[in-house]
Backbone as a printed PyTorch tensor [residue, N CA C, xyz], in Angstrom:
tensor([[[  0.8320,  -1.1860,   0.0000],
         [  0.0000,   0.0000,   0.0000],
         [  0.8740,   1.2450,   0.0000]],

        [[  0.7290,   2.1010,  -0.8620],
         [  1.2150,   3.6760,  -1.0800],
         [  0.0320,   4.3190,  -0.7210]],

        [[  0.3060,   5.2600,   0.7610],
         [ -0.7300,   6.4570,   0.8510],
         [ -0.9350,   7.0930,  -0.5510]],

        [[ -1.8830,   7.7110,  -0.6740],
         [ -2.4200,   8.6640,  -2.1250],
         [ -1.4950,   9.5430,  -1.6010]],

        [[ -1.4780,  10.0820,  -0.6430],
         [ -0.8430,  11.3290,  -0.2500],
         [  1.1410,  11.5950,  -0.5250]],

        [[  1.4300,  10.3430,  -0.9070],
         [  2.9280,  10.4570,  -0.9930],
         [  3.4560,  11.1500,  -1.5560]],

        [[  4.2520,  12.3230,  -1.5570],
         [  5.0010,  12.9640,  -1.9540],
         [  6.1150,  12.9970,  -2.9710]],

        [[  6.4830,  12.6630,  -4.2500],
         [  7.2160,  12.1330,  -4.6650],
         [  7.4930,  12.6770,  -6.2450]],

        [[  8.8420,  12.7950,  -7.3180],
         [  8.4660,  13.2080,  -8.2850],
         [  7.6120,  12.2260,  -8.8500]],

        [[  6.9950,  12.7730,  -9.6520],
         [  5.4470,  12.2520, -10.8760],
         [  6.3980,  12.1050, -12.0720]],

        [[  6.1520,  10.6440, -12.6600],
         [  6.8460,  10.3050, -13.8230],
         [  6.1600,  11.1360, -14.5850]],

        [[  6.0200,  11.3480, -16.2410],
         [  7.3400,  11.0520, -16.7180],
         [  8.5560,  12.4820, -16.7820]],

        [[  7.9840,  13.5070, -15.8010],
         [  8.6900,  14.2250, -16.2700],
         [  9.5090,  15.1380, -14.8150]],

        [[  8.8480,  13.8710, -13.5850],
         [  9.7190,  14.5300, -12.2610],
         [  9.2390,  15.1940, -11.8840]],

        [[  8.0320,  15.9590, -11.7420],
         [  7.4210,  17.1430, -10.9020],
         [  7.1070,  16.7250,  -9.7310]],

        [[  7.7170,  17.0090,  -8.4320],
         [  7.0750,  16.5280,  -7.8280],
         [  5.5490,  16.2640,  -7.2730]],

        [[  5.3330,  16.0390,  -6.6350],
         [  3.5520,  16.1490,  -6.3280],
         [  2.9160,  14.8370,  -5.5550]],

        [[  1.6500,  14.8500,  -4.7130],
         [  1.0210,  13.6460,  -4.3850],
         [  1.5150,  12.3180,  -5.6960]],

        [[  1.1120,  11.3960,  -5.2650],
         [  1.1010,  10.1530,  -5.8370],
         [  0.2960,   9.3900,  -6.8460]],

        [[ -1.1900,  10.3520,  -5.9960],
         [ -2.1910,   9.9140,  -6.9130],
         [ -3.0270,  10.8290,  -7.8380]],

        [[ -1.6980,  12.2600,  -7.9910],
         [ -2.0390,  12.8470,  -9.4340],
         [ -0.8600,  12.1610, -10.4880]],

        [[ -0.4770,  11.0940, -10.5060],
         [  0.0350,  10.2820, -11.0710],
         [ -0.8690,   9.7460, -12.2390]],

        [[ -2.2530,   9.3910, -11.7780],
         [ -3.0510,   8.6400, -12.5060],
         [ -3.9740,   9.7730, -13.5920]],

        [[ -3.3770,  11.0850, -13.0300],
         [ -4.8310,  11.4670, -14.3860],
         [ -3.8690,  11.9940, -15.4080]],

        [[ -4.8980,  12.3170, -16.4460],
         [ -4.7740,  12.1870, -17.9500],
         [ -4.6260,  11.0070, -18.2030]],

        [[ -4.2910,  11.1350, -20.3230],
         [ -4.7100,  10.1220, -20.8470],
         [ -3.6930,   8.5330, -20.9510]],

        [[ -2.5130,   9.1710, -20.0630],
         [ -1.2950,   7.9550, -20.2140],
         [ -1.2790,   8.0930, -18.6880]],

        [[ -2.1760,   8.0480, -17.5590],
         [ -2.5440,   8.1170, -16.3860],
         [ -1.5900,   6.8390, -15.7880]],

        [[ -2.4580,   5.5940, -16.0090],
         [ -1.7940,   4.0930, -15.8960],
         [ -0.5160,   3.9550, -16.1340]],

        [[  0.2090,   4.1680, -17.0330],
         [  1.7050,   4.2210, -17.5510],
         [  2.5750,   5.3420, -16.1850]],

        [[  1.8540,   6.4730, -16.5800],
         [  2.0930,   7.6270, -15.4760],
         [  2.7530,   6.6920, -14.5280]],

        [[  1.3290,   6.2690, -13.9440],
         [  1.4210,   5.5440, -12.2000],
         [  2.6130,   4.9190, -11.7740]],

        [[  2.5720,   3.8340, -13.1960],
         [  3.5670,   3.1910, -13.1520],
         [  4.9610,   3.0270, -13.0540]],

        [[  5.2360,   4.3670, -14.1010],
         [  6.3580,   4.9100, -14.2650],
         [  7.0120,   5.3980, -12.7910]],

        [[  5.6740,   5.9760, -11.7890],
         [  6.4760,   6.6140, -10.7990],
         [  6.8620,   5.9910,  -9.5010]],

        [[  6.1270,   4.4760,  -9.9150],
         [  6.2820,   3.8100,  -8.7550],
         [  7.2280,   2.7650,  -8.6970]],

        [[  7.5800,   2.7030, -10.1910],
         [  9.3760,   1.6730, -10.4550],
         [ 10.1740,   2.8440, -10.4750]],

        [[ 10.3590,   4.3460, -10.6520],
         [ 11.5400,   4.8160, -10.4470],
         [ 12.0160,   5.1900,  -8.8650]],

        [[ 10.5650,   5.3530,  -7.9230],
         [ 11.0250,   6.5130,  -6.6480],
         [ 10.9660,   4.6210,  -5.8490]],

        [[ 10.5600,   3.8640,  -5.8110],
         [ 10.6790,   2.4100,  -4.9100],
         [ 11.1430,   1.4120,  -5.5660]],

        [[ 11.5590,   1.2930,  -6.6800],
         [ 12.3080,   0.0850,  -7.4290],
         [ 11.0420,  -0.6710,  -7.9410]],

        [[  9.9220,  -0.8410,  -8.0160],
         [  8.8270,  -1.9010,  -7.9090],
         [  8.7720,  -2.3230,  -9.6310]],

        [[  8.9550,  -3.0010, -10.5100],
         [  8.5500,  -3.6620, -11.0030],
         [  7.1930,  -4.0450, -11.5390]],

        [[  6.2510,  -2.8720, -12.1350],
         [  4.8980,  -3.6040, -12.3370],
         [  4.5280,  -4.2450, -13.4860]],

        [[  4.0070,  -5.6350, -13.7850],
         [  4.0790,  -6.3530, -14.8370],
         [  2.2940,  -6.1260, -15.2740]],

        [[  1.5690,  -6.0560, -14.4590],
         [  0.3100,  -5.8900, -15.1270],
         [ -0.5790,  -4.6810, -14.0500]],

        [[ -1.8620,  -4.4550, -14.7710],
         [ -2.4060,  -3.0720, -14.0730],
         [ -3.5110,  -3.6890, -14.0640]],

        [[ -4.4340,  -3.1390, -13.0820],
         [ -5.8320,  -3.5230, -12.9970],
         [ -6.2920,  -2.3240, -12.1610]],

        [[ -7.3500,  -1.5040, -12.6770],
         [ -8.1280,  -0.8140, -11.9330],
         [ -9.5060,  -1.3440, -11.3370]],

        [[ -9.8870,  -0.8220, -10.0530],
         [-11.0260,  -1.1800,  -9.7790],
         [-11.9890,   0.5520,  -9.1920]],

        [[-12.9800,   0.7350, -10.0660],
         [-14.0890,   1.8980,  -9.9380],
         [-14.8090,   1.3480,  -8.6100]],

        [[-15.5890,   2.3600,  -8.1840],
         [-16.2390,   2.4410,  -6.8570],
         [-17.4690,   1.4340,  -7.1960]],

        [[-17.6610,   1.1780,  -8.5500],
         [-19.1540,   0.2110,  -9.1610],
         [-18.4040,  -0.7290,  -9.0640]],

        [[-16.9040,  -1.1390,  -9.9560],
         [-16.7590,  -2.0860,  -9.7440],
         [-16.2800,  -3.0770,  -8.7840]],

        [[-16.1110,  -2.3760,  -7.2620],
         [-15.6560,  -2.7740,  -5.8370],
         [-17.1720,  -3.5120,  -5.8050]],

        [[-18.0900,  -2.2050,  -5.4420],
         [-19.1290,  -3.2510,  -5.3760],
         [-19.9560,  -4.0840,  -6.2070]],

        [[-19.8130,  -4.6390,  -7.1290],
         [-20.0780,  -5.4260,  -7.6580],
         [-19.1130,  -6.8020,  -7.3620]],

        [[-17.8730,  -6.6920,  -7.0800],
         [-16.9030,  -7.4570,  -6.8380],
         [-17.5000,  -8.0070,  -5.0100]],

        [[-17.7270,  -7.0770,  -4.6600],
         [-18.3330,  -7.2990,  -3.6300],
         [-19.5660,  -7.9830,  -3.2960]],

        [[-20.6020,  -7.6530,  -3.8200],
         [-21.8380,  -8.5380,  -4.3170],
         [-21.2770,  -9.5590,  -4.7570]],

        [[-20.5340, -10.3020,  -5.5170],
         [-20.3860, -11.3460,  -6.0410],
         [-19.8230, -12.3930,  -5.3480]],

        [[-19.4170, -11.5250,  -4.6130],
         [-18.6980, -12.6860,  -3.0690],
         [-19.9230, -12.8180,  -2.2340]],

        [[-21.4990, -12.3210,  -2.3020],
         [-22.4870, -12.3970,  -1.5460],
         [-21.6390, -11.5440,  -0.2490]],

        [[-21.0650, -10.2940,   0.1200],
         [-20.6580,  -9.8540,   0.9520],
         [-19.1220, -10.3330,   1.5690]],

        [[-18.7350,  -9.5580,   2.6630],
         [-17.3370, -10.0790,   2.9100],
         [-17.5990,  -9.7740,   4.2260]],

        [[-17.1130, -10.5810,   5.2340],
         [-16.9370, -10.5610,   6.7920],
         [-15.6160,  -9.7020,   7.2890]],

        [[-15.9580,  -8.7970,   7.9070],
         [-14.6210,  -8.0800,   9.0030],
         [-14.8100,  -8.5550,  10.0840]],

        [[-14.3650,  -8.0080,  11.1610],
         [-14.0700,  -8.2020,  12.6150],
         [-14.1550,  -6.9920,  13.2810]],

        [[-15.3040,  -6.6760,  14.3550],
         [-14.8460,  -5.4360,  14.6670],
         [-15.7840,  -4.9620,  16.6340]],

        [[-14.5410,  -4.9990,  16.8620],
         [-14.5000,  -4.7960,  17.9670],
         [-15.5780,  -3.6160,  19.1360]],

        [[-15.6020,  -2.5330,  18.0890],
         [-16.7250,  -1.6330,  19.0610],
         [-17.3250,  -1.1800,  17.4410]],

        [[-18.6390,  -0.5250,  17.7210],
         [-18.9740,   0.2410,  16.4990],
         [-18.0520,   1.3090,  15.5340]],

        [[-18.5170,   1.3730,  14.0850],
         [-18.2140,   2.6650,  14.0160],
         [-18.6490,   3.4270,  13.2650]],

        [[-18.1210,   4.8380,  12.6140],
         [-18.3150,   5.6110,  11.4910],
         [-17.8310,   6.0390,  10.8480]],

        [[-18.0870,   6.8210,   9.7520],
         [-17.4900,   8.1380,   9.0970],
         [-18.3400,   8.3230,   8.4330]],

        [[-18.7770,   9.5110,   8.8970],
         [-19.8390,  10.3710,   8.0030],
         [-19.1470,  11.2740,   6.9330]],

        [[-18.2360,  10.9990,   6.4910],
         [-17.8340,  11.1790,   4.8970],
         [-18.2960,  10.4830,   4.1260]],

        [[-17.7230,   8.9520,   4.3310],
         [-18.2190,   8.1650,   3.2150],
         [-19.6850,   7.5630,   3.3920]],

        [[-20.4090,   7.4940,   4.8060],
         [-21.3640,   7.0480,   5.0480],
         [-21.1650,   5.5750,   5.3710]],

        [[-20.2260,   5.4310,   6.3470],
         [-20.2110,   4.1190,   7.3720],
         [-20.7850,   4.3860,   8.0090]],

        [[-21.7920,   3.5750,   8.9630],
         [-22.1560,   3.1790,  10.0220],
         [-22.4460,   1.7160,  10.3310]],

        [[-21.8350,   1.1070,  11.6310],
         [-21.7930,  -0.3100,  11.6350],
         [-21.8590,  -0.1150,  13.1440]],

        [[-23.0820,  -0.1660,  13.5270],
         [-23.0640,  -0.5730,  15.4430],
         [-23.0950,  -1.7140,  15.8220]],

        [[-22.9840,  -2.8550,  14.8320],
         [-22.9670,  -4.2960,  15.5910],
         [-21.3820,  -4.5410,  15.7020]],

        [[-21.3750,  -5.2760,  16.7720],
         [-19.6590,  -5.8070,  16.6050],
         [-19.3080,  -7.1050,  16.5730]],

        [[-18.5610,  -7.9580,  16.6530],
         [-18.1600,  -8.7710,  16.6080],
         [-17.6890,  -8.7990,  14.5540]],

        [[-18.4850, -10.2820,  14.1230],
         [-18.0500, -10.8610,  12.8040],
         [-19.5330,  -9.9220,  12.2910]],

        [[-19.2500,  -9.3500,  11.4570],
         [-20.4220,  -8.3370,  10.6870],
         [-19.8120,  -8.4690,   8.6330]],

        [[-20.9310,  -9.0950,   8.4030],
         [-21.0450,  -9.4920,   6.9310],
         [-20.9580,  -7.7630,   6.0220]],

        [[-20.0470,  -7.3210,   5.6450],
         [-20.2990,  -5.9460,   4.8950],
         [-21.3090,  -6.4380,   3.2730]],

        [[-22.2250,  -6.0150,   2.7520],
         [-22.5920,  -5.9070,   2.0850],
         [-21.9590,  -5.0060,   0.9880]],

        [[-22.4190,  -4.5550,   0.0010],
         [-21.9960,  -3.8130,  -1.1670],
         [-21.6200,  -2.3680,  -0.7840]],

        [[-22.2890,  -1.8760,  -0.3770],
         [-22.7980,  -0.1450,  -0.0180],
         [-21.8060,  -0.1960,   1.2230]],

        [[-22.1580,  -1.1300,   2.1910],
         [-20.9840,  -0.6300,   3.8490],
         [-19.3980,  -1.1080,   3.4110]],

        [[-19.2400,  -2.2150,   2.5350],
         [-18.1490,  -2.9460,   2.0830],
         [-17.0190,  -1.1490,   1.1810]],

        [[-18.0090,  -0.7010,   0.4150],
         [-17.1370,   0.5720,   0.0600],
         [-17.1980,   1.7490,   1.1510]],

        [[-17.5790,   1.7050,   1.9380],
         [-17.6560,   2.9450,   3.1410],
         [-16.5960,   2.6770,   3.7740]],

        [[-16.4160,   1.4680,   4.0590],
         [-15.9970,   1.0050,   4.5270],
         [-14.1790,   0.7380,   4.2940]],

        [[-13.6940,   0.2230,   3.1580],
         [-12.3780,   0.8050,   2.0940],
         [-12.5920,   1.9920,   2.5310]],

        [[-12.8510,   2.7700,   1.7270],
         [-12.9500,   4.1200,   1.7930],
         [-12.5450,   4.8140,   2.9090]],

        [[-12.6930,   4.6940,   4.2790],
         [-13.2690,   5.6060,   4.9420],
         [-11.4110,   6.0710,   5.5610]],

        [[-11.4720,   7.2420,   5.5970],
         [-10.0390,   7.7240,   6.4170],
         [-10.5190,   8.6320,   7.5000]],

        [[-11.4390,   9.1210,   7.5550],
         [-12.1050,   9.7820,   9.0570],
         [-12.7870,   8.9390,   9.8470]],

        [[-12.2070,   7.7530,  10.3740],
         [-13.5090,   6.6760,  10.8360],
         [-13.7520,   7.3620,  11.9540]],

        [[-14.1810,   7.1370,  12.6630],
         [-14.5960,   7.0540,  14.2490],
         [-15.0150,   5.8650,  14.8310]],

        [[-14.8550,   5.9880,  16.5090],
         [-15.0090,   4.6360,  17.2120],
         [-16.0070,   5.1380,  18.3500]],

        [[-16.7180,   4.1880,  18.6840],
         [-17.7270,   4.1870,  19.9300],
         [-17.0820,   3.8520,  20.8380]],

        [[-16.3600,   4.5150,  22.0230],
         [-15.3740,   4.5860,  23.3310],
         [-16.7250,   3.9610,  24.0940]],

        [[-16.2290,   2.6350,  24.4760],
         [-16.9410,   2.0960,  25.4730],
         [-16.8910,   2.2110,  26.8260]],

        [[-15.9260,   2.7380,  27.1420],
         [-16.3370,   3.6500,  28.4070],
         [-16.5970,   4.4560,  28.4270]],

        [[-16.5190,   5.1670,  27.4680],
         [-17.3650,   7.1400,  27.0820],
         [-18.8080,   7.0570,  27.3260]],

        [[-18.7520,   6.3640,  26.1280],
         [-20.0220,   5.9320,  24.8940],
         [-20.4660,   7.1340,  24.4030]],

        [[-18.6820,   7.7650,  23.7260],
         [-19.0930,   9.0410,  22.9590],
         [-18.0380,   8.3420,  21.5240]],

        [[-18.1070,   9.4090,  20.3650],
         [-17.6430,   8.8970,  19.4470],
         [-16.0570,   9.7330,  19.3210]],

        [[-15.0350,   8.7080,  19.2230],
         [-13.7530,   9.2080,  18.6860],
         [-13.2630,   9.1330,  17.8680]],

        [[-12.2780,  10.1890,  17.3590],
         [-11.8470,  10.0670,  15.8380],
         [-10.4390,   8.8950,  16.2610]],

        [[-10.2140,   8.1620,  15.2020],
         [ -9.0140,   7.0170,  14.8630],
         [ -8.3570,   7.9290,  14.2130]],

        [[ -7.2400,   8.2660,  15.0880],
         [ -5.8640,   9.2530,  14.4030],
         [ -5.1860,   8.4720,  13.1940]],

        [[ -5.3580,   7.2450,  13.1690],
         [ -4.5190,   6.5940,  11.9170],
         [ -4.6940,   7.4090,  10.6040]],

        [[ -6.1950,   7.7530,  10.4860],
         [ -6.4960,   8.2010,   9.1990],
         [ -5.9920,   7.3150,   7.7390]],

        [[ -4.8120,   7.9920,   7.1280],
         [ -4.9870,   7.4420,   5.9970],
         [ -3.9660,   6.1390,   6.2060]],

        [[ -3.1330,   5.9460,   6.8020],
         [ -2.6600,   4.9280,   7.2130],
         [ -3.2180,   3.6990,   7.9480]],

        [[ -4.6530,   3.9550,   8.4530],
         [ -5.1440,   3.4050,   9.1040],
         [ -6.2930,   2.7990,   7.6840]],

        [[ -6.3630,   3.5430,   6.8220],
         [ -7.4360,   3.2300,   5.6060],
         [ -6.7040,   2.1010,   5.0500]],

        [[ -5.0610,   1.9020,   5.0320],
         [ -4.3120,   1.4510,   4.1230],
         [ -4.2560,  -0.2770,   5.0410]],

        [[ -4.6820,  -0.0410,   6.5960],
         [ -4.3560,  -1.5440,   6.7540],
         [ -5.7960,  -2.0460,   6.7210]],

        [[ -6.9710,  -1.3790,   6.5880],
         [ -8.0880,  -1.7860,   6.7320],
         [ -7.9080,  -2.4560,   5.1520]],

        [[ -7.7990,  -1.4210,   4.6480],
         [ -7.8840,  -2.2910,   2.9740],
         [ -7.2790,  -3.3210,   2.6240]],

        [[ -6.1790,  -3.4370,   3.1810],
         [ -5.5550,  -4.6100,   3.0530],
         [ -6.1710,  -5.8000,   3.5230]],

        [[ -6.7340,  -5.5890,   5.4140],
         [ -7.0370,  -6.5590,   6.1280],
         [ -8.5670,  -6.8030,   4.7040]],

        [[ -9.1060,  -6.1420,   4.3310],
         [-10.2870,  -6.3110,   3.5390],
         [-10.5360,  -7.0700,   2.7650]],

        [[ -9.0170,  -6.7140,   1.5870],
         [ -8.6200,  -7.9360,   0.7870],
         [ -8.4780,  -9.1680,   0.8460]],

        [[ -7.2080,  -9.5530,   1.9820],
         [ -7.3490, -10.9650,   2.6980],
         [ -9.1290, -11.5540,   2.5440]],

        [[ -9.7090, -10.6590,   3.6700],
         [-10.9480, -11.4520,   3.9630],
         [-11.7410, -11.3900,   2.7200]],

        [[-11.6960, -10.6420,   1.6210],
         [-12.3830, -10.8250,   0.4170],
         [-11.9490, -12.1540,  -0.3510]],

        [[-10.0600, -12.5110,  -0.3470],
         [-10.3160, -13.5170,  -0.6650],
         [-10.2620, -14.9780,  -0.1320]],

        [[-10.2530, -15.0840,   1.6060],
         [-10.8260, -15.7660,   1.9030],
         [-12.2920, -16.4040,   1.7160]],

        [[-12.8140, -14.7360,   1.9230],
         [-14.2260, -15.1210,   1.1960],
         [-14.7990, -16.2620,   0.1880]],

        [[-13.9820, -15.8760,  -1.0700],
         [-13.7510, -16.7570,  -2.0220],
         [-13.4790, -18.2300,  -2.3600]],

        [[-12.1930, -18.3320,  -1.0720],
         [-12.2340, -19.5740,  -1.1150],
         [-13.4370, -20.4960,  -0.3970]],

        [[-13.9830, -19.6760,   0.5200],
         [-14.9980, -20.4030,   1.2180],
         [-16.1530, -20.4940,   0.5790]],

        [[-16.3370, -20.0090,  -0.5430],
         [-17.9340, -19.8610,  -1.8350],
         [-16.7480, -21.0530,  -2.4670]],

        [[-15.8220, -21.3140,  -2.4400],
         [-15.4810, -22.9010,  -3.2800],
         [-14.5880, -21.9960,  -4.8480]],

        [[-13.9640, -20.8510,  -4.2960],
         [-13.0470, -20.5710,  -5.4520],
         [-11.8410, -21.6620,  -5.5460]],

        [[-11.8710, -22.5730,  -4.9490],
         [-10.6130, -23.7240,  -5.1890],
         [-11.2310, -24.6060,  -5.9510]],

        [[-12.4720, -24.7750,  -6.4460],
         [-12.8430, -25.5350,  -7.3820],
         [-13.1280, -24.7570,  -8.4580]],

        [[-11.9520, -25.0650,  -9.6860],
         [-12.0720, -24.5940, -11.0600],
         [-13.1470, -24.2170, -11.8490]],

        [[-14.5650, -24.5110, -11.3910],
         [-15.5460, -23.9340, -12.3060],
         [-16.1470, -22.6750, -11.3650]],

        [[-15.9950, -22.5230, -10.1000],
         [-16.2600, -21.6040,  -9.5670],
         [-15.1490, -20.5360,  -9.6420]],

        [[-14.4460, -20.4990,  -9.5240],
         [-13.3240, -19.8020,  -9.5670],
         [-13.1960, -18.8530, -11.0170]],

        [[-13.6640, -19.6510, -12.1450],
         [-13.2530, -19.0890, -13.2870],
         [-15.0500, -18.2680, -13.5620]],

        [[-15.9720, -18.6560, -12.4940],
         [-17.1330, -17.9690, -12.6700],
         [-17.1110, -16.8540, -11.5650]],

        [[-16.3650, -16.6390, -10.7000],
         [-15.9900, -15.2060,  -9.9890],
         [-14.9930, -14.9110, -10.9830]],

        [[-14.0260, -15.1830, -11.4910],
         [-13.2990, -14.2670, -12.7760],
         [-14.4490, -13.7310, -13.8860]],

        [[-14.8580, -14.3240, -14.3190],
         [-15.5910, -14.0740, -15.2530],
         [-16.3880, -12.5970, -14.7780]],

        [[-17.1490, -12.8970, -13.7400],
         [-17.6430, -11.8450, -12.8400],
         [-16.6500, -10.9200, -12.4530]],

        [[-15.4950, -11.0370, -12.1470],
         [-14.9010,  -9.7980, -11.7360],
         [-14.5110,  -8.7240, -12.9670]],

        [[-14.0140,  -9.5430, -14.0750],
         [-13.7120,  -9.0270, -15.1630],
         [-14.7880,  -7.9380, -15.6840]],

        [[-15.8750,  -7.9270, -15.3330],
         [-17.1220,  -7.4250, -16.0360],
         [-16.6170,  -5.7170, -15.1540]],

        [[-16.3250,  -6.0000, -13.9940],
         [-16.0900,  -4.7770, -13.2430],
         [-15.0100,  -4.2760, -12.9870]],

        [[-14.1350,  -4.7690, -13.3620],
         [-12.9030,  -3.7010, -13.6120],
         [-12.0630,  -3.4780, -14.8350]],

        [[-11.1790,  -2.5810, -15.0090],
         [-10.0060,  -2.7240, -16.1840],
         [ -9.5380,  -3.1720, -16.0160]],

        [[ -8.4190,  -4.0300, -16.9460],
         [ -7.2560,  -4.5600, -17.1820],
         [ -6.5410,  -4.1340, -18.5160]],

        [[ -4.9710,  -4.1010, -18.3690],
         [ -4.2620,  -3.5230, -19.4450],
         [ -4.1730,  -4.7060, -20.4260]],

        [[ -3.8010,  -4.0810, -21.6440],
         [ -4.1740,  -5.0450, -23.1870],
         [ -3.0880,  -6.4930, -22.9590]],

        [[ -2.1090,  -6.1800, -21.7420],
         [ -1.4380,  -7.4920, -22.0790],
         [ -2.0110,  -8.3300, -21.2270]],

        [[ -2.9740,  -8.3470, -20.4470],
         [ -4.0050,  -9.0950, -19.2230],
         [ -4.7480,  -9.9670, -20.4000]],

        [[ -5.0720, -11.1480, -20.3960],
         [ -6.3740, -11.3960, -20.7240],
         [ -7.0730, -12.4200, -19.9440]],

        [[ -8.2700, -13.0440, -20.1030],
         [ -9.1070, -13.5300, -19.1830],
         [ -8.5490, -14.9110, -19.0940]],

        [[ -8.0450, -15.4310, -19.7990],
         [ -7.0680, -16.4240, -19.8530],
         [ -6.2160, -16.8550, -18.8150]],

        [[ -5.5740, -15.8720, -18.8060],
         [ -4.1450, -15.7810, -18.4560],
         [ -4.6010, -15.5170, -16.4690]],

        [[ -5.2890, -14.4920, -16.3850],
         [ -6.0590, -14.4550, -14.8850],
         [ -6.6920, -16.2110, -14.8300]],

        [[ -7.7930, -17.0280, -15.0030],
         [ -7.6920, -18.4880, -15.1030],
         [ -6.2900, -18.7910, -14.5550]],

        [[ -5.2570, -19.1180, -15.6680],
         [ -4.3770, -19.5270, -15.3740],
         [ -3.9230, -19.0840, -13.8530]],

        [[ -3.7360, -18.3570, -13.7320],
         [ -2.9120, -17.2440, -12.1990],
         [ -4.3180, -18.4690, -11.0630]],

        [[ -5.2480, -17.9980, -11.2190],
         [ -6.3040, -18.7600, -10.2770],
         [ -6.0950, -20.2610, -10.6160]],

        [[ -5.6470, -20.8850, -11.4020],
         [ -5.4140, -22.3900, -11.3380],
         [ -4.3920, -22.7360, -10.4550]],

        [[ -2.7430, -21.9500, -10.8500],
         [ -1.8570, -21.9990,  -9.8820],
         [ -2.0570, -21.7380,  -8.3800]],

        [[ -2.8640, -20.6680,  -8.2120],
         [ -2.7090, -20.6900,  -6.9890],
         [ -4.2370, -20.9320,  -6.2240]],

        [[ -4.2030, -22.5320,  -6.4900],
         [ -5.4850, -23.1930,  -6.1910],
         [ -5.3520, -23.4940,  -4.9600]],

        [[ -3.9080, -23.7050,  -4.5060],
         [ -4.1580, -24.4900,  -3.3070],
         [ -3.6310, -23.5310,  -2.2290]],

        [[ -3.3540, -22.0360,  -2.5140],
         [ -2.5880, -21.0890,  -1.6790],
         [ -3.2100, -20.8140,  -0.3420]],

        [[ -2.8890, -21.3390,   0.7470],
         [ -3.3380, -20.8990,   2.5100],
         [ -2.9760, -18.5100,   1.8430]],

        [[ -4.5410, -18.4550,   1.6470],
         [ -4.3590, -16.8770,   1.9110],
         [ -4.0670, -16.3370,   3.3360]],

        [[ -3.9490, -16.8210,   4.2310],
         [ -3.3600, -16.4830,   5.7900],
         [ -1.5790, -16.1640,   5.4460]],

        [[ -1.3190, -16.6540,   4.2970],
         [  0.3010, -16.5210,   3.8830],
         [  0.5330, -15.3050,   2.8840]],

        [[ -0.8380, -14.5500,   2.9560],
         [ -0.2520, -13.5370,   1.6850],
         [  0.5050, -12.3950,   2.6440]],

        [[  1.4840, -12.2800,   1.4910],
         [  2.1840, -10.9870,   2.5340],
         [  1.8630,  -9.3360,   1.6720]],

        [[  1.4630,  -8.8160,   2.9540],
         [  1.4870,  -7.4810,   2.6160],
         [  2.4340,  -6.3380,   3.2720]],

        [[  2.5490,  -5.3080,   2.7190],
         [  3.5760,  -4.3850,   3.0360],
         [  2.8390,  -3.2260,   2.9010]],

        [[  2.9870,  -1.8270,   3.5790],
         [  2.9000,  -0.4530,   3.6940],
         [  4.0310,   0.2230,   3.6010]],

        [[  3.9780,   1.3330,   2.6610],
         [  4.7410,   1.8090,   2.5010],
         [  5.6160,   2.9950,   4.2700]],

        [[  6.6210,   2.6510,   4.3310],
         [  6.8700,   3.5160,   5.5220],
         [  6.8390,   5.0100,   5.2070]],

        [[  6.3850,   6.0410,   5.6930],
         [  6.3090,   7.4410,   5.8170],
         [  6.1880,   7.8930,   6.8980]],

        [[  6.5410,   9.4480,   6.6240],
         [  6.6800,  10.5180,   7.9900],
         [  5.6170,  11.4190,   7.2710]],

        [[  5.2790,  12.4160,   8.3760],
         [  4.9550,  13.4520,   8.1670],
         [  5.0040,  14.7960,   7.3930]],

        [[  4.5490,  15.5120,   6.7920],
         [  4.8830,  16.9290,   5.7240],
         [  3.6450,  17.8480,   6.1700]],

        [[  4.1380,  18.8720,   5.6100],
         [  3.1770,  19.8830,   5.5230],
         [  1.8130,  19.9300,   4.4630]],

        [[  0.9950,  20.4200,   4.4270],
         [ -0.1110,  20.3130,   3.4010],
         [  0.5670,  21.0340,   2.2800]],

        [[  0.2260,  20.9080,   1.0120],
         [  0.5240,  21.6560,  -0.4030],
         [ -0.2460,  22.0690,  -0.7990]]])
């Protein structure tokens, strides 16, 4: 995960700036790319975008995704609200509030007033992650380890996002055949380390 907010020159021509004015205009994707193998070394071999329709739809198609969550919460930015706690099934609509949200707030159970989660956008970056995992746990538990299901959530995911011209639906199959038998408790994720700056 790269905060949006990272500071860094913008390929292709070094200006510096956020991270995620990387992506606009019409060589946006390339842009991105460009700036994230020169300023971290990274290597990107394929691109995939996912739109706010096509999260949830990706989301619907898993029939929802389970978090974990300890006290209620919010953000009335994106329009979370979740007062049950424990294992809570996100649906389509709370599942993106939910990504989304970098102003959450928490229900202080000894208050029982609402506090802001200082993590903010760093705190968005492990939720999303933890999200992913459980999205594709999700998956495996709807029986994505059996090849006709698996290639019928591809099929379905494909409908909702981009992929660049050297992707094809094929080749994703393939990637989901190999890693049929992968324990997702082993995927590793990383955050990018950062400090603090001033606003621009």
């Amino acid at each position: 995960s790269i905060p949006r907010d990272t500071c860094v020159p913008i390929g292709p021509f070094g200006n510096k700036g956020k991270i995620n004015s990387a992506i606009a205009g019409p060589n946006g994707p390339q842009n991105l790319i460009t700036t994230i193998k020169r300023n971290f070394g990274i290597s990107i071999h394929n691109y995939v975008e996912v739109d706010f329709q096509g999260f949830r739809s990706i989301v619907g198609a898993l029939g929802g995704v389970p978090v974990y969550l300890s006290v209620p919460v919010r953000d009335r930015n994106t329009g979370l609200l979740l007062t049950h706690t424990g294992c809570v099934v996100l649906d389509q609509v709370q599942g993106l509030a939910y990504a989304r949200s970098r102003h959450l707030e928490y229900l202080d159970p000894k208050t029982h007033t609402w506090k802001k989660d200082e993590s903010s956008e760093l705190g968005r970056s492990s939720r999303q992650q933890d999200f992913i995992e459980r999205a594709a746990q999700r998956a495996v538990g709807r029986g994505a380890r059996n090849p006709a299901t698996a290639f019928s959530l591809i099929d379905a995911a494909v409908q909702a996002i981009t992929i660049d011209q050297s992707m094809t639906v094929g080749q994703m199959r393939d990637l989901a055949d190999q890693f049929g038998n992968f324990n997702v408790k082993n995927l590793q994720k990383y955050q990018l380390p950062t400090t603090g700056g001033p606003s621009k």
